[in-house]
C-alpha positions as CSV (number, residue, x, y, z in Angstrom):
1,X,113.6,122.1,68.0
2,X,115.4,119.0,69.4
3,X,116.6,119.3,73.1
4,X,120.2,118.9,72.6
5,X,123.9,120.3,73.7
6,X,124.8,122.2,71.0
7,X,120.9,123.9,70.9
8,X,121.4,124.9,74.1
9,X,124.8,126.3,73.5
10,X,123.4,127.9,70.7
11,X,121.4,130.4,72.6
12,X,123.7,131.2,75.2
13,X,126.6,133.8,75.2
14,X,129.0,131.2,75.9
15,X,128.2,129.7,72.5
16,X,129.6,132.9,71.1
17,X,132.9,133.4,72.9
18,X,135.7,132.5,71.3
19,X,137.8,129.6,71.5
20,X,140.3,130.6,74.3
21,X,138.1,133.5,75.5
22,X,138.1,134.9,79.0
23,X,134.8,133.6,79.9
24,X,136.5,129.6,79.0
25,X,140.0,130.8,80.2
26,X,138.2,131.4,84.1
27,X,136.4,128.8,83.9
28,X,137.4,126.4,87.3
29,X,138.5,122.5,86.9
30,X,135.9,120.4,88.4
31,X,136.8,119.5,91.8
32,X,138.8,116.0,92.5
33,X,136.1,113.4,94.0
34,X,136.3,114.0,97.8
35,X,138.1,110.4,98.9
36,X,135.6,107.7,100.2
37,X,132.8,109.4,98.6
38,X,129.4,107.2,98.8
39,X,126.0,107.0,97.2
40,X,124.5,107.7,100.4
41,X,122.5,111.3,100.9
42,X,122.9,113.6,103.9
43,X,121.0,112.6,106.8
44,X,117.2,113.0,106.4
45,X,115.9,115.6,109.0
46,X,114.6,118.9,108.5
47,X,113.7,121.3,111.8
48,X,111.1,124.3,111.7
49,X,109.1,126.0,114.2
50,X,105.8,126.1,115.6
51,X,105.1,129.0,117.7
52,X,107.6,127.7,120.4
53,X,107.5,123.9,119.4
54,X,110.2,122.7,117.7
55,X,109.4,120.2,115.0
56,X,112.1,117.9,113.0
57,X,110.5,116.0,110.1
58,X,112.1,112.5,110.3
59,X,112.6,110.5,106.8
60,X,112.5,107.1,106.7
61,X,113.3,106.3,103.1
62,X,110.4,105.0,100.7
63,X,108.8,102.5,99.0
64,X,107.8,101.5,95.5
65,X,103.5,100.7,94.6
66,X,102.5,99.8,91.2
67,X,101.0,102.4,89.4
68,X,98.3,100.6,88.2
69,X,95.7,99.4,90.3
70,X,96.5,102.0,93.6
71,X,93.6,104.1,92.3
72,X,90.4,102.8,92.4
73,X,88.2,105.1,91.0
74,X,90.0,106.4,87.9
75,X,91.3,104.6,84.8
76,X,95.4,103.9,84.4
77,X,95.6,106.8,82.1
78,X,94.5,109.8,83.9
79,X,96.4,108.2,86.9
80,X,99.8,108.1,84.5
81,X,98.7,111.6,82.7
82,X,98.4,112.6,86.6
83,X,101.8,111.5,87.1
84,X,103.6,112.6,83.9
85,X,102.1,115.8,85.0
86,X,104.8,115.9,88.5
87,X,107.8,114.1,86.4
88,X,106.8,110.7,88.8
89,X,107.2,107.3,87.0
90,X,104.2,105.8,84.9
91,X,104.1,102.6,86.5
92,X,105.6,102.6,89.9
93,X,104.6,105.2,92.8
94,X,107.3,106.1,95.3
95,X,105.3,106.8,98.7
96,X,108.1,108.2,101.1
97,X,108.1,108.1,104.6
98,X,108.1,111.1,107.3
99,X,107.4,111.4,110.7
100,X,107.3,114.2,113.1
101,X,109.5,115.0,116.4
102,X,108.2,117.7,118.7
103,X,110.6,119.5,121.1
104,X,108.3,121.5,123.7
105,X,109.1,122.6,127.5
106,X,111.9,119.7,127.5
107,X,109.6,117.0,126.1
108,X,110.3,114.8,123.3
109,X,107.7,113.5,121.5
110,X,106.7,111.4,118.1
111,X,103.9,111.5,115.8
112,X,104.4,107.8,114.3
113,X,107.6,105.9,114.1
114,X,108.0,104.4,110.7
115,X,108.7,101.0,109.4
116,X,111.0,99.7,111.7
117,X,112.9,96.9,110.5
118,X,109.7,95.1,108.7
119,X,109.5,97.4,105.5
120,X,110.7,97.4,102.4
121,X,114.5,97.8,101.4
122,X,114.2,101.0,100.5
123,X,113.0,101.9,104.2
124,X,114.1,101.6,107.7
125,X,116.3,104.8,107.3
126,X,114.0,106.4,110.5
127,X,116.7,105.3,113.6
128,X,119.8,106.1,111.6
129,X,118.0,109.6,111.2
130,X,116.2,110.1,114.3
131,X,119.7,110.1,116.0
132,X,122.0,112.2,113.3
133,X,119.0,114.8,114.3
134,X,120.6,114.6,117.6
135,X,117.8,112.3,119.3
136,X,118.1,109.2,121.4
137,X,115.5,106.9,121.4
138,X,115.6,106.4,125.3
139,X,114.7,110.2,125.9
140,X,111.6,110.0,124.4
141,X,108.4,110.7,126.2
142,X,105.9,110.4,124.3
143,X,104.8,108.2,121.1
144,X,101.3,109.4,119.4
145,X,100.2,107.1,117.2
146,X,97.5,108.3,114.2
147,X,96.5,104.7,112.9
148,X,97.5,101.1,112.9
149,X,99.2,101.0,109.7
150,X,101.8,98.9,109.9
151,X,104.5,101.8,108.5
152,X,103.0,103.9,111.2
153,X,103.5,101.5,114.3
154,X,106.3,99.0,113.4
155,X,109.0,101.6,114.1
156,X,107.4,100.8,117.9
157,X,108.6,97.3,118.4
158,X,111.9,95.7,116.4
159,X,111.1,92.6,114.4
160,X,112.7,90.2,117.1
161,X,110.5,91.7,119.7
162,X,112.3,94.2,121.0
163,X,110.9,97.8,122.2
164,X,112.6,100.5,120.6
165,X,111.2,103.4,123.3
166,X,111.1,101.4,126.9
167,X,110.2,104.7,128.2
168,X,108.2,106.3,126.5
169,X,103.7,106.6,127.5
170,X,102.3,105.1,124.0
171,X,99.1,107.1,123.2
172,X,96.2,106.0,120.0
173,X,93.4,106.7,119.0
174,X,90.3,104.8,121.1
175,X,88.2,104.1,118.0
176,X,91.5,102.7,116.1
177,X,92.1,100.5,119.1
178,X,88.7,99.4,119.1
179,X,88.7,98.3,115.5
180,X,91.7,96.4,115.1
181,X,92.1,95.0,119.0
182,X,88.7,93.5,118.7
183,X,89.4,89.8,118.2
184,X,85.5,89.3,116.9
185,X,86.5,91.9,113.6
186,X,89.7,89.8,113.2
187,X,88.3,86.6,112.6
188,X,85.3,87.8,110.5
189,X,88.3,89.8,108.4
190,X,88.7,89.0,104.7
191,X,92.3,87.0,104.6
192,X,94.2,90.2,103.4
193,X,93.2,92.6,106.2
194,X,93.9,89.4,109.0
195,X,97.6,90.4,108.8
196,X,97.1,94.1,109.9
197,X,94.9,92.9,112.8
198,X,98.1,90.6,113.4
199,X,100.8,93.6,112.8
200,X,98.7,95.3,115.5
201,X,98.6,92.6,118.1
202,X,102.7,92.3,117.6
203,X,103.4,96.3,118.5
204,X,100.7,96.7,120.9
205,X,100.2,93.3,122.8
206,X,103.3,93.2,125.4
207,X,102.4,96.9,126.4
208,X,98.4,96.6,126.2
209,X,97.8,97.3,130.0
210,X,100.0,100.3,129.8
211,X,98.8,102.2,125.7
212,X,96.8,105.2,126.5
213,X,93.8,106.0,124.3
214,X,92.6,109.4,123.4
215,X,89.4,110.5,121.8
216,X,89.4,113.3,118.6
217,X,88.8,116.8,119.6
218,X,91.2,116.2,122.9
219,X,94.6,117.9,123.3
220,X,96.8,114.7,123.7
221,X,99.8,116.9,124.8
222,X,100.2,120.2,125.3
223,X,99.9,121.9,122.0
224,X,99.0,119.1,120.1
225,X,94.8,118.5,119.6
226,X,93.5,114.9,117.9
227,X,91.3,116.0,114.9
228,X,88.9,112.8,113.5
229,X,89.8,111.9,110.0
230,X,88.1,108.7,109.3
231,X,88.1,106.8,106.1
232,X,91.9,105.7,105.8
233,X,91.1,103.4,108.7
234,X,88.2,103.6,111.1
235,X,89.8,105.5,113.6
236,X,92.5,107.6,111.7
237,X,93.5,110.9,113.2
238,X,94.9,114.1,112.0
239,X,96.0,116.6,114.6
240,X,96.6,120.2,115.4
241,X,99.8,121.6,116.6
242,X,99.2,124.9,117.8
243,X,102.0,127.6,119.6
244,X,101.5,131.2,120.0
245,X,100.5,132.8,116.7
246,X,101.7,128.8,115.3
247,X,99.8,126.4,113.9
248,X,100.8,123.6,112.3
249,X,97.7,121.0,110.0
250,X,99.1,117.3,110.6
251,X,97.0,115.6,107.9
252,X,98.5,112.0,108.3
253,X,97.0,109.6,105.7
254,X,94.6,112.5,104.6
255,X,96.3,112.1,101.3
256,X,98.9,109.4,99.9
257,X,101.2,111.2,96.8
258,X,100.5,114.6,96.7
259,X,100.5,115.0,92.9
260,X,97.5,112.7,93.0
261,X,95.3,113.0,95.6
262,X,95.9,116.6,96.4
263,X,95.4,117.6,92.6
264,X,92.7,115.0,92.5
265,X,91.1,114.9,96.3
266,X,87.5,112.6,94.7
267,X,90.6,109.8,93.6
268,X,90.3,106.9,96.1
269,X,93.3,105.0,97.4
270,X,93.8,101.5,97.4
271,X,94.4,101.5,101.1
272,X,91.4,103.6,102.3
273,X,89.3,101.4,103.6
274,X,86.2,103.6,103.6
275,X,86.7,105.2,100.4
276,X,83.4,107.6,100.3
277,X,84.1,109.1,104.1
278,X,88.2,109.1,103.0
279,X,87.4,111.4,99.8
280,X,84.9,113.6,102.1
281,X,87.6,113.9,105.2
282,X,90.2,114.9,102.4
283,X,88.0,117.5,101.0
284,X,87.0,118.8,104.1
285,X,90.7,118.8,105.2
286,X,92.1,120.0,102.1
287,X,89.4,123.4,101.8
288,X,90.0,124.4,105.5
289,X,93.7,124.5,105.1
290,X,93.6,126.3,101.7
291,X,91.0,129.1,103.2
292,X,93.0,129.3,106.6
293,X,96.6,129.3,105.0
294,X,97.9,127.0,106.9
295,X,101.0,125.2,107.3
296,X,100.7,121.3,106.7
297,X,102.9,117.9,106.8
298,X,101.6,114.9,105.2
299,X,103.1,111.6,106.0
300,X,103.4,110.8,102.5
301,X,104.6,114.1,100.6
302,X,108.1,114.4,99.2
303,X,110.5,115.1,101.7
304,X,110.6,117.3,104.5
305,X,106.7,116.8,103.5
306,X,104.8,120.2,104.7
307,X,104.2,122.9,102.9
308,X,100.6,124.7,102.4
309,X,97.4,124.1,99.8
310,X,96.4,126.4,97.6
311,X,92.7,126.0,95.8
312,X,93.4,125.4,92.3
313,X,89.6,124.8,90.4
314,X,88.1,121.8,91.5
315,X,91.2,120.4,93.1
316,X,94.1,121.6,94.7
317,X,98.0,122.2,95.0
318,X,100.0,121.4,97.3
319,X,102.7,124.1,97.5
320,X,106.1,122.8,99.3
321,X,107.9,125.1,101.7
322,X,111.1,127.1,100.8
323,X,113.9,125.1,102.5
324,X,115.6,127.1,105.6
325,X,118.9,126.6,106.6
326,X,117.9,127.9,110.0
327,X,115.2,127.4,112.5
């Protein structure tokens, strides 16, 4: 049967009533357009608990990759059949944006800080949110950094310079630091990698004397533990945010689009640099959280990005949270 109005109506009992019924004759006018209404959503933030840690995921808008091409290890097809399958486009990817705010014993602290004012036009939503949540960049404490991406770190330092948390301690990851502050590695880079050896140099360079590395398997603030997760970058970190009974799986880069690489954890990413140790962190990560139940947030996932996995034959699902209108 065509999908269409009147075969809609047609099974419904509103398609019986009578003309001039009381199920038409109740029936409220649409509301007038509210006056200077705009195209613009609400604000993106979403808060949640951890044990006693307060967590607000932070959007910063998206960006737009060509289908084709972004995975590396299976053909166009059963990439577009893998999107068709999660109503995404079949040519473009949106990858959104979200970082993570913790709230813990008067603390302020950020996992990543977004794209600044150097991504693309879709993007650079993060500040505008970060401060409906109620948040002002000058209170922060703390930035922890998982990798050198630039839509990690450029939310750190403004395109004319400027540093957009003067007082916050700036921790990474030592074996990220190592790779991409090594000047050696940046001039035997292929030309296409030079420029994220150069995105680097621009964030951390002014504060270099002052960044504080930490190694996996430490607790880089209380509550929050550095997990290795290497194969997005060389020294690319997940974490564990852990309160009470609480525990929250931040996978990072683990994954890009859920609906792919979640579904299809073996898929490589065009921006894993070690693909073979990126598809067996993923796996790893992926199986641990599905056996242990856990709560998750993925940089990349569909806003407010967490949820939990559930095993699902040889892949998995990635099932998003109910939304809460409390904490």
């Amino acid at each position: 049967m065509t999908l269409t109005r009147r075969a809609i109506l047609a099974g419904t009992a509103l398609a019986a009533a009578p003309t001039g019924s009381q199920v038409l004759a109740q029936t409220p006018a649409a509301a007038p357009a509210a006056q200077g209404a705009s195209s613009q959503q609400a604000p993106g933030f979403y808060r949640y608990k951890v044990g006693d840690i307060e967590v607000t995921a932070i959007h910063d808008g998206f960006a737009r990759r060509p289908l084709e091409g972004f995975v590396r290890n299976a053909e166009l097809a059963q990439v577009q059949q893998a999107a068709q399958e999660a109503f995404l486009p079949n040519d473009v990817l949106p990858i959104t944006f979200t970082t993570l705010v913790l709230q813990n014993n008067g603390r302020l602290t950020l996992i990543d800080t977004g794209n600044g004012d150097m991504g693309a036009p879709t993007s650079g939503h993060w500040m505008r949110n970060f401060r409906a949540a109620g948040f002002d960049p000058a209170r922060v404490d703390t930035v922890v950094i998982s990798h050198f991406h630039g839509d990690h770190i450029n939310g750190l330092r403004l395109k004319d310079g400027t540093a957009v948390f003067s007082k916050a301690e700036v921790m990474v990851p030592a074996a990220e630091w190592d790779f991409w502050m090594d000047d050696a590695r940046m001039n035997q880079a292929p030309e296409g990698m030079k420029a994220a050896f150069q995105g680097a140099r621009r964030v951390f360079g002014p504060i270099a004397k002052d960044v504080k590395r930490y190694d996996a398997g430490k607790e880089v603030i209380t509550g929050l533990t550095s997990v290795a997760a290497p194969g997005h970058t060389p020294g690319h970190t997940a974490f564990l945010l852990s309160s009470g009974a609480g525990k929250l799986m931040v996978m990072s880069d683990i994954t890009n689009h859920p609906a792919l690489f979640v579904r299809n954890p073996d898929w490589s990413a065009v921006f894993d640099m070690d693909a073979d140790q990126a598809r067996a962190t993923r796996r790893k990560m992926l199986d641990m959280a599905a056996a242990e139940r856990a709560q998750v947030a993925f940089y990349h996932a569909p806003f407010p990005a967490t949820g939990h996995i559930a095993k699902d034959g040889n892949g998995f699902r990635f099932v998003p949270i109910q939304w809460n209108p409390a904490i």
